[in-house]
C-alpha positions in Angstrom: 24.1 34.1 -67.6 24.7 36.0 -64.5 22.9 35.3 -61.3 19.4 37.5 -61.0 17.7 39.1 -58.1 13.8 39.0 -58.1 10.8 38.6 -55.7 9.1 35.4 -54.5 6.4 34.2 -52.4 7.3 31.3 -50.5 5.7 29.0 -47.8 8.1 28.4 -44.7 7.0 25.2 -43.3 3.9 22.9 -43.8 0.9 24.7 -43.2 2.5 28.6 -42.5 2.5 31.6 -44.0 3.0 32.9 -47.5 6.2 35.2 -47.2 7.2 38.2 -49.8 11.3 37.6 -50.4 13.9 39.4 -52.4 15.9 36.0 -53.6 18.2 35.3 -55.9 17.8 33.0 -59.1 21.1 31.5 -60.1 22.2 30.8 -63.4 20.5 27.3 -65.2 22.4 24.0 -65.1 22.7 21.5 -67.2 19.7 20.7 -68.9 17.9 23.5 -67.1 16.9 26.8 -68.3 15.6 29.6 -66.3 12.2 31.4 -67.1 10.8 35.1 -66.7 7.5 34.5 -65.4 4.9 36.6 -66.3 1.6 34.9 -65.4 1.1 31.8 -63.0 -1.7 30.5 -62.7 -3.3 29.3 -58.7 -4.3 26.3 -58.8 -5.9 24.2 -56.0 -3.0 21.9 -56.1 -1.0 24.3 -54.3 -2.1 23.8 -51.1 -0.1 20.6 -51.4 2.7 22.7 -51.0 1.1 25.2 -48.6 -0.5 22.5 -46.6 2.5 20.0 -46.4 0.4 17.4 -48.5 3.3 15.8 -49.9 6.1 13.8 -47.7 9.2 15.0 -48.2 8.8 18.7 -49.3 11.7 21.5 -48.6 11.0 24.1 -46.8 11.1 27.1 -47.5 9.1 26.6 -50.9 7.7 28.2 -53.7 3.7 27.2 -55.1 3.2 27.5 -58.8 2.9 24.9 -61.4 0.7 26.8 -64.4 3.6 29.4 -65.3 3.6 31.2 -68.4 6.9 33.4 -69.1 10.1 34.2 -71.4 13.6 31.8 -71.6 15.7 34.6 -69.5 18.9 31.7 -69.7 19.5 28.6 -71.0 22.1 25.9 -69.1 24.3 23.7 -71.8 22.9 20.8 -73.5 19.5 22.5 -74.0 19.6 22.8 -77.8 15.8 23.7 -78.6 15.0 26.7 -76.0 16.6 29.9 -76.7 16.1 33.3 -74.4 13.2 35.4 -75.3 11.2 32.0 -76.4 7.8 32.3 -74.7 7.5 28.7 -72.4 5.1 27.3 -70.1 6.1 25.0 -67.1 3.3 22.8 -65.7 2.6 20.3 -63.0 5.0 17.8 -64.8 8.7 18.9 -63.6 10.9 16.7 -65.8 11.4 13.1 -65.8 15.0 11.3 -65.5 14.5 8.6 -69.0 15.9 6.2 -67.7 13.0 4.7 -65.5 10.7 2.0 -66.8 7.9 3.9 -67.6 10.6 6.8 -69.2 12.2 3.6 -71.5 8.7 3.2 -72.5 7.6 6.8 -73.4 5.5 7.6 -70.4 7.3 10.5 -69.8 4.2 11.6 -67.1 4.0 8.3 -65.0 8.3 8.6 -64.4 8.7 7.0 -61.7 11.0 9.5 -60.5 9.3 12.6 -61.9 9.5 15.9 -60.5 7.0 18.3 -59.9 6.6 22.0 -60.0 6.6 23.9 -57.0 6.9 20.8 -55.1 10.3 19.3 -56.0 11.8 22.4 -56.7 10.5 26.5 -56.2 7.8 26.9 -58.4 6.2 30.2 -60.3 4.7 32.4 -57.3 8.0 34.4 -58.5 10.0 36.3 -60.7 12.1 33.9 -62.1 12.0 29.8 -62.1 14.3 27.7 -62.9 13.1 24.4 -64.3 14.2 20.9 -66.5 14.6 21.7 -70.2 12.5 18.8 -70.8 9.5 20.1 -68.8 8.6 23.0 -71.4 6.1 23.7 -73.6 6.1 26.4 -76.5 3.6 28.9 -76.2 2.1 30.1 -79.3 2.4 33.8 -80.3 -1.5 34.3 -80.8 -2.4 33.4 -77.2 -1.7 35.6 -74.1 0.5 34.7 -71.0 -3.3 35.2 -67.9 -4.9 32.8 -71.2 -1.5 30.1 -71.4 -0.9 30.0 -67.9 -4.0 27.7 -66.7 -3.6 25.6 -69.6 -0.9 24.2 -68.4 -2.8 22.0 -65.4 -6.4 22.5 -65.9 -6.0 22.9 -69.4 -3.6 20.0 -69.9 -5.6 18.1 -67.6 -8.9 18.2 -68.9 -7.9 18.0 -73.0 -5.1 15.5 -72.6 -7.6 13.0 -70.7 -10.5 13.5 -72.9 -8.4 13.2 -76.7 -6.9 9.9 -75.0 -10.3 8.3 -73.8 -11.2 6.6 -76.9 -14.1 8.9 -77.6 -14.9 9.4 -81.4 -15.9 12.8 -82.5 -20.3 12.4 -82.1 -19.7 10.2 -79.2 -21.9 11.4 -76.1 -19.2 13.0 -73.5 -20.8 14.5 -70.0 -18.3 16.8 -67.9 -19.7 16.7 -64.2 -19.3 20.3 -62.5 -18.2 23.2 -64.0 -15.9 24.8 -62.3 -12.0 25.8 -62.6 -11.7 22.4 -64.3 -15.0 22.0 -65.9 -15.3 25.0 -67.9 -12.0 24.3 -69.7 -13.8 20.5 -70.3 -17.0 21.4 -71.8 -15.2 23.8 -74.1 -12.8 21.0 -75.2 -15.4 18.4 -75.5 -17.2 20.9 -77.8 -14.1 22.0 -79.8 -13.3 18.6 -80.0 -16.2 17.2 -81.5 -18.2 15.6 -79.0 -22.4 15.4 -78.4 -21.1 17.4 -75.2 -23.2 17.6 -71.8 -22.2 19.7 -68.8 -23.7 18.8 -65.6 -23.9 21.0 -62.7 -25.9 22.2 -59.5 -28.8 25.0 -60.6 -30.7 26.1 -63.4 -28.5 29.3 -62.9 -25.2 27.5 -64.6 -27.6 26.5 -68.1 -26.8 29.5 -70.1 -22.7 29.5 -68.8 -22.4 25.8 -69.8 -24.2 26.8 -73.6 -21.6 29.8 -73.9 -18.8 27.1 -73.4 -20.8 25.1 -76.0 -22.4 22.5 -74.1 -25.2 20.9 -76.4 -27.4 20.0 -73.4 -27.5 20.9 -69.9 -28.3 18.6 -66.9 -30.0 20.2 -63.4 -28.6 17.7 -60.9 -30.4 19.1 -58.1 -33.9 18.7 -60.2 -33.0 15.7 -62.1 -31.2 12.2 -62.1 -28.0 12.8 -63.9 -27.4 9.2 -65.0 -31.0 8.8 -65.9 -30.7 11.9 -68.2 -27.6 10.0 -70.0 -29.2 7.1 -70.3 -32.1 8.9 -72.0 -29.5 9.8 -74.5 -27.8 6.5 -74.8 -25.5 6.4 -71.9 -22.3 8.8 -71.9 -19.5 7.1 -73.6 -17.2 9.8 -71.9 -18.1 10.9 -68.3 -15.5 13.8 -67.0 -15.5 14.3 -63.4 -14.3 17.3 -62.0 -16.3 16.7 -58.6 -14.7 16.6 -54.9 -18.3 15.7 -54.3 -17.4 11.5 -53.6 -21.8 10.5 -54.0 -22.2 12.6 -56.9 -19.3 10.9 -58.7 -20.6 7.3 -57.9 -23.8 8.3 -59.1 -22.4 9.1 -62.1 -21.3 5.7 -63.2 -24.6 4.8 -64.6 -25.1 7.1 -66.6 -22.2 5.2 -69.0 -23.3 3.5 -71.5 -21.7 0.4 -72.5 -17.9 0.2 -72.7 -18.2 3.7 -71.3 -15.5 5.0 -69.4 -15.8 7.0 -66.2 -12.5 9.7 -65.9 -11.7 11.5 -62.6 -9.2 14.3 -63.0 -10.9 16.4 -59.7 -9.9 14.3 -56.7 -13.1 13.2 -54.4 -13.2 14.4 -51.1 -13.2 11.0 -49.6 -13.7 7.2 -50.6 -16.7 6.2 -53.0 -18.3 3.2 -53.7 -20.0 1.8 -56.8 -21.4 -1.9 -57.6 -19.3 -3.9 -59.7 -22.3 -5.4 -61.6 -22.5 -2.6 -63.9 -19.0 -2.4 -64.3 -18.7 -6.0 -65.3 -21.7 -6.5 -67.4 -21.3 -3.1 -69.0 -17.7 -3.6 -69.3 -17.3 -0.4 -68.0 -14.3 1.1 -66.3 -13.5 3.9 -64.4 -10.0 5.5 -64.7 -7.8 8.6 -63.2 -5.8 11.1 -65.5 -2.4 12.5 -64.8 -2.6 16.0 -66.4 0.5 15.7 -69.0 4.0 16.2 -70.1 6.0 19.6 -72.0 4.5 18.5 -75.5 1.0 17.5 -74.3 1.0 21.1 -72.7 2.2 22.9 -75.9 -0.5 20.7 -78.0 -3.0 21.9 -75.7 -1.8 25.4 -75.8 -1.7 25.0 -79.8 -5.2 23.3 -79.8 -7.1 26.1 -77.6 -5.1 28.9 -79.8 -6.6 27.2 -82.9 -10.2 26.8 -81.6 -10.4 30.0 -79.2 -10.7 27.6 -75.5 -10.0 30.2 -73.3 -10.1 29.8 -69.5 -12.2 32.5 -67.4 -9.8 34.3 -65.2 -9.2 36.6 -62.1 -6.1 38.3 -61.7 -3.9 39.6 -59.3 -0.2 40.8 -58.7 2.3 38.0 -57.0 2.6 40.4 -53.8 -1.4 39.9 -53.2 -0.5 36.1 -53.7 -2.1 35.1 -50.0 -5.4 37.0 -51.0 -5.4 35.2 -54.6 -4.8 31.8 -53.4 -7.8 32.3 -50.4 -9.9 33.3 -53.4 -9.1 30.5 -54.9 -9.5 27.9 -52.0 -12.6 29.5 -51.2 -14.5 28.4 -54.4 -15.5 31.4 -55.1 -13.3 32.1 -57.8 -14.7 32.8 -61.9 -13.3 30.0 -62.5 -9.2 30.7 -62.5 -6.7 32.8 -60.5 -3.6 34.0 -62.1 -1.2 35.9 -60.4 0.7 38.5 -63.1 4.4 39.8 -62.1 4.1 42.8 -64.1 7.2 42.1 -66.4 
């Protein structure tokens, strides 16, 4: 397992530029293995690390946290990955077991959890080395630009809607469909659900039926909650809005014991009346995308029922241009950068 040489695009210090190295990757430690990336997804996230979002990140660092690659070397006491395995690394880093929340099984709420591209140099690279126990298996039928989104947005938006406590026929709305969104409508479909998208524009209608919404909701020509109500009341609501009045709005559109979900942070502080809450017996709740095996279920899920995100691509060395793209909103609906391996 000799040391290897390969590129990498790196931020220097919170809020600078992204930087183009030659670097070397060194050989996996203990309980680590070290992957050949060949797709990694951009996801908004990253401007955590670009932006200094996080206390405590090391700088110089590398984004990337939807990778999608090849075991290039395994350290010892990894007995289930093997080089040439196809993996995907996600937001979820590795957790230590030992924490409360570990002794319990919540491998994703670890209290000392690390995270990819934050904790250690993520996949804007040719190589990353990462925990053993971070790893998901990536089926043979499903290509690396397909895979490597799965593993946040995909994760993300499948993990929190199979754990809601919606039945299969249960009304589930997804608010916004964007590079979240479109990978929820097509998993609320897949999955069983009455499924509504709601978004801004008549324009979206046919987009959200070709992900297999069931009905489609104008928010800027009708009353999204009303609309739910007129079915019932959502017993799933979805939100992948940064819009913080649109997402209180939301909340009666539940029906009773409905649940409101927010997996796309607000972009600030939101209200909502506790009547509804309490004499609905409501609740609103946020979702931690997942760990290795949620990733590779949802990568085995989305190969089984064709959930496919829409993607733009570019090579790592145009990595500045793909992650303005993707700040910019702009994008159709996720950025992958490909290394060409």
């Amino acid at each position: 397992m000799p040391v290897v040489s390969g590129r990498s695009v790196q931020v220097t210090a919170a809020g600078g530029a992204f930087e183009l190295v030659q670097k070397e990757f060194p050989e996996p430690g203990p309980g680590e293995v070290r992957i050949r990336v060949q797709a990694c997804g951009v996801c908004h996230s990253d401007s955590i690390t670009k932006f200094g979002g996080f206390p405590g990140i090391a700088y110089p660092r590398t984004p990337g946290h939807e990778v999608a690659g090849v075991v290039d070397a395994v350290g010892s006491g990894v007995p289930l990955f093997k080089p040439g395995q196809r993996v995907g690394l996600g937001w979820h880093g590795g957790h230590c077991g030992y924490c409360a929340p570990c002794r319990r099984g919540d491998f994703i709420l670890c209290a000392n959890q690390k995270i990819s591209g934050i904790s250690f140099d993520g996949g804007y690279a040719d190589y990353v080395n990462a925990p053993a126990n971070a790893l998901a298996l990536i089926p043979e039928d499903l290509v690396d630009v397909d895979a490597a989104p799965l593993m946040c947005a995909g994760v993300t938006t499948f993990n929190s809607l199979r754990n809601s406590g919606a039945r299969p026929g249960d009304t589930v709305a997804v608010l916004g469909i964007g590079g979240l969104g479109h990978l929820g409508v097509q998993f609320a479909a897949k999955s069983g659900y009455r499924t509504v998208a709601i978004a801004r524009g008549q324009d979206k209608a046919p987009l959200a039926r070709q992900l297999g919404a069931h009905i489609y909701i104008d928010s800027t020509t009708q009353n999204p909650a009303a609309e739910l109500q007129k079915l019932g009341g959502a017993a799933v609501i979805l939100s992948t809005l940064t819009n913080a009045e649109a997402l209180a709005a939301a909340v009666n559109g539940l029906a009773p014991k409905g649940k409101l979900i927010i997996v796309g942070v607000p972009d600030k502080p939101f209200e909502v009346g506790a009547v509804p809450l309490i004499m609905g017996s409501r609740s609103i709740a946020g979702w931690p995308s997942g760990t290795g095996m949620d990733s590779e279920e949802t990568l085995n899920f989305s190969a089984l029922t064709g959930v496919k995100p829409m993607t733009e691509t570019y090579p790592l060395e145009r990595a500045p241009e793909a992650f303005d793209r993707m700040m910019s909103g702009k994008a159709r609906f996720r950025v992958v950068l490909t290394t060409g391996a």
